[in-house]
C-alpha positions in Angstrom: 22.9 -9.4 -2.7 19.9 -9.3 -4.8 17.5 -7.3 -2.7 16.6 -5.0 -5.8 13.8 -3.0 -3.9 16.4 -2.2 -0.9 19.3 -1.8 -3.7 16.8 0.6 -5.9 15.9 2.8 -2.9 19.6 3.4 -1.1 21.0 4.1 -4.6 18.2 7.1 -5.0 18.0 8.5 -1.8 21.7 8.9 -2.0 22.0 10.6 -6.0 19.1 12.9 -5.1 20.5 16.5 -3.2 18.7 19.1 -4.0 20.3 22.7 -4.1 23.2 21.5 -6.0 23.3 21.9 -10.1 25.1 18.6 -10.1 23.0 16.7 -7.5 25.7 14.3 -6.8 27.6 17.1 -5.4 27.2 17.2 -1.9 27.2 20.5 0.1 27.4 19.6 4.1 26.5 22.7 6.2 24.9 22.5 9.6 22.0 24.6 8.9 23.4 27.9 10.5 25.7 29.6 7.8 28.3 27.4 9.0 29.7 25.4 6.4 30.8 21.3 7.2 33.8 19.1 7.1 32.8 18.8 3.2 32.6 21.6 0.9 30.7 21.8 -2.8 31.4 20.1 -4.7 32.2 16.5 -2.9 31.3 13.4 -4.2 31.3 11.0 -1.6 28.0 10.2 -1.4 27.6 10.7 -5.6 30.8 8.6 -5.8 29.2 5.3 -3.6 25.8 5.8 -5.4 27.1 5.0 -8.9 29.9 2.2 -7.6 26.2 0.9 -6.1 24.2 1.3 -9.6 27.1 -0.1 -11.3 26.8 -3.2 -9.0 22.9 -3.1 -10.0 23.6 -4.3 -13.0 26.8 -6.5 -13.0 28.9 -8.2 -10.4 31.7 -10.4 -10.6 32.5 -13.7 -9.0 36.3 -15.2 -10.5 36.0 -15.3 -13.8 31.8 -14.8 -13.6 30.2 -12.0 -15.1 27.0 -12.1 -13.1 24.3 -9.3 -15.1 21.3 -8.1 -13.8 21.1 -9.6 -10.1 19.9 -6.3 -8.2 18.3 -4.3 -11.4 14.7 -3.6 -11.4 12.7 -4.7 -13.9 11.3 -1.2 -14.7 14.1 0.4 -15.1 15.8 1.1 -18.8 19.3 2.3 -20.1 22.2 1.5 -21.4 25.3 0.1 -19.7 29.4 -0.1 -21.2 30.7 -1.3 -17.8 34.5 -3.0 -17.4 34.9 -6.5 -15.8 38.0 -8.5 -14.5 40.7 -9.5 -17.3 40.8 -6.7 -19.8 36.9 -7.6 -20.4 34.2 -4.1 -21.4 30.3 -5.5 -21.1 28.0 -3.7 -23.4 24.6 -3.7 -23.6 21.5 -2.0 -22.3 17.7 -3.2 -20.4 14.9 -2.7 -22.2 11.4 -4.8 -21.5 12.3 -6.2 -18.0 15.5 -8.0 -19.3 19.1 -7.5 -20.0 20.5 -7.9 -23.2 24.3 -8.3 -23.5 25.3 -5.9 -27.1 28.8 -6.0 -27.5 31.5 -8.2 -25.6 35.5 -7.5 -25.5 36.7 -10.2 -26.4 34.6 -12.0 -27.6 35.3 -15.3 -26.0 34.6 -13.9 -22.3 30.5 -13.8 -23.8 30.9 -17.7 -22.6 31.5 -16.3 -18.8 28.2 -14.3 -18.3 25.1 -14.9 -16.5 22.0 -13.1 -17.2 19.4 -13.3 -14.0 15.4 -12.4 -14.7 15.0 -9.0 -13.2 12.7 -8.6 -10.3 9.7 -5.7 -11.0 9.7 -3.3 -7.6 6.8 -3.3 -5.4 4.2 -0.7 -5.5 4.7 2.4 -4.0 3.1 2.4 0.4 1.0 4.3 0.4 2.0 7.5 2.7 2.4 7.2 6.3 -0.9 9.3 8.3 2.1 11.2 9.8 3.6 12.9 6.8 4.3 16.3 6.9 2.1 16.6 10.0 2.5 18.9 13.0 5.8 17.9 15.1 6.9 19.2 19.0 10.1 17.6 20.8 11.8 17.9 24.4 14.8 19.6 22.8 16.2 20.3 19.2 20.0 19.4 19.0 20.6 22.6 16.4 18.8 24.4 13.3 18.1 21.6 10.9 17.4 18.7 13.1 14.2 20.2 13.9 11.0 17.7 15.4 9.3 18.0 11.8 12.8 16.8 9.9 11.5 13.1 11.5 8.1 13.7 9.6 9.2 14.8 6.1 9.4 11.3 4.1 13.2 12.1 3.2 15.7 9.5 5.4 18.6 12.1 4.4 17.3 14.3 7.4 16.9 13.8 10.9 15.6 15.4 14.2 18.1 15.5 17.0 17.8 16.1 20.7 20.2 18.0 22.7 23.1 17.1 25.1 20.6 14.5 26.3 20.1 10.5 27.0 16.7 10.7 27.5 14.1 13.0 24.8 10.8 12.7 23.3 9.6 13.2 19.4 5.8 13.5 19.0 3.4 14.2 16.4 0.1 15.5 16.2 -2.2 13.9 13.1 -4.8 16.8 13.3 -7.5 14.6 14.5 -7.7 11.7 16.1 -6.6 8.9 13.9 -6.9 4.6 14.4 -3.1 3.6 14.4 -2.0 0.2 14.8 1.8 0.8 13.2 4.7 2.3 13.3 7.9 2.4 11.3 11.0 3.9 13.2 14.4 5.0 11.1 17.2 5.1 13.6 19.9 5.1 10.8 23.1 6.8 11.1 23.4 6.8 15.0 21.7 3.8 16.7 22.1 5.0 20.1 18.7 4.2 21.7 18.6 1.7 24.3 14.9 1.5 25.9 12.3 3.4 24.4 8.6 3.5 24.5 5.7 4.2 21.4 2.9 5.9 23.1 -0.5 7.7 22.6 -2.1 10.5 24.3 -5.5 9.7 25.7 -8.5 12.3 26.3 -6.9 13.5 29.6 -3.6 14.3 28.3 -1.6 11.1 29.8 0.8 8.5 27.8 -0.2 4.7 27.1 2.7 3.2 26.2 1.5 0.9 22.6 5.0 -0.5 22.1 8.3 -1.1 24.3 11.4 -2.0 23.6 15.7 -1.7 24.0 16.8 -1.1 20.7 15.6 0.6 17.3 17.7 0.6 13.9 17.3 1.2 11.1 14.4 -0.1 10.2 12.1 -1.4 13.4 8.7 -1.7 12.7 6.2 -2.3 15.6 2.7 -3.7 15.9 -0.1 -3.3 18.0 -3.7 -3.5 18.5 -5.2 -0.5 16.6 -5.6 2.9 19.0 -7.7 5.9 17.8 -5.3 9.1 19.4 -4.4 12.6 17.8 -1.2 12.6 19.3 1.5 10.0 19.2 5.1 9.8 20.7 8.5 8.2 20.6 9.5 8.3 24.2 13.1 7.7 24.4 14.0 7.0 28.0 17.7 5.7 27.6 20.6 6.0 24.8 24.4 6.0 24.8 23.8 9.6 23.7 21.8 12.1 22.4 18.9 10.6 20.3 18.4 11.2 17.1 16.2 9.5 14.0 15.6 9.9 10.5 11.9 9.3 10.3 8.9 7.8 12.2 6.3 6.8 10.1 2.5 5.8 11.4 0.4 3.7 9.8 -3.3 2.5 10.1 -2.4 -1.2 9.3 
């Protein structure tokens, strides 16, 4: 749809696996010598990454060839890709624009659409709650752990256990002035009232944020607390919670 920055980051986080000499190749194991539903190597993941990177770079609309509408500006290489009616695209990006090499036939060079390539945004800088300490009410199985929710990498996730109500927290090391929070609820959106809090001097909760549902991507303002502790309180879901990543930020 054009959202290169959103395009860019799906498309990496899903080609990078590491532990696998082909990272494409997924291995699904549940953390406990147990192996998945999905044994090395299996490409699902690999296989919708590089439809997606494809797509990056050319889309097709009728007899359209559309180049370049999701492609960062930054990024270089070289592209042979196959289009609607017996048509191969050749070509390759090089200083922030496309540049169309080699059309089959010839007379299809009419249908294509070159779009100025958008230049991704600086990297955020990192969240005060990477890689910090993490506790939680309960820990669904080995590799859903509290700190899994803390690590920067939305492919894992901390998951509570047989539970509709649980509690992720993280303590920054020292008290810290907060005024955001990022929450990832991704692959099972099952929250349904929740509660951001902070852990004053005498060990109680102020709730900073409320709220039914997550997602995601819900990011939640308030005015800025100094705390060492903070807290996703989840008091209801549809089943037990679990989340990719909460991220805290000063501003």
């Amino acid at each position: 749809m054009g959202d290169t920055a959103q395009a860019a980051r799906y498309t990496v986080d899903k080609l990078r696996h590491p532990g696998e000499r082909f990272p494409a190749f997924y291995h699904v194991h549940y953390g406990d010598g147990r192996e998945g539903f999905c044994q090395a190597p299996d490409a699902d993941h690999g296989g919708v990454a590089m439809t997606a990177l494809q797509e990056m770079i050319m889309q097709v609309d009728g007899r359209r060839i559309l180049l370049g509408g999701a492609w960062p500006a930054d990024w270089t290489g070289n592209f042979k890709l196959h289009a609607p009616y017996q048509t191969v695209v050749e070509g390759h990006v090089a200083d922030g624009k496309v540049v169309v090499d080699k059309v089959t036939p010839e007379t299809r060079r009419k249908d294509i659409e070159i779009f100025p390539l958008k230049t991704l945004p600086l990297p955020a800088p990192p969240p005060l709650s990477a890689g910090k300490a993490a506790t939680a009410s309960s820990v669904y199985r080995a590799g859903h752990e509290a700190d899994k929710a803390f690590d920067g990498n939305p492919q894992t996730r901390w998951a509570a256990r047989e539970t509709k109500a649980a509690w992720i927290a993280v303590d920054l090391g020292r008290p810290m002035e907060v005024s955001r929070v990022v929450i990832q609820e991704t692959s099972y959106p099952r929250v349904s009232r929740f509660a951001f809090e902070a852990q004053e001097a005498d060990s109680s909760w102020k709730a900073l944020a409320t709220g039914t549902t997550l997602g995601a991507d819900m990011e939640l303002s308030f005015a800025p607390v100094t705390a060492q502790v903070f807290r996703l309180n989840v008091l209801d879901a549809s089943d037990s919670p679990t989340v990719e990543e909460v991220l805290l930020y000063p501003r």
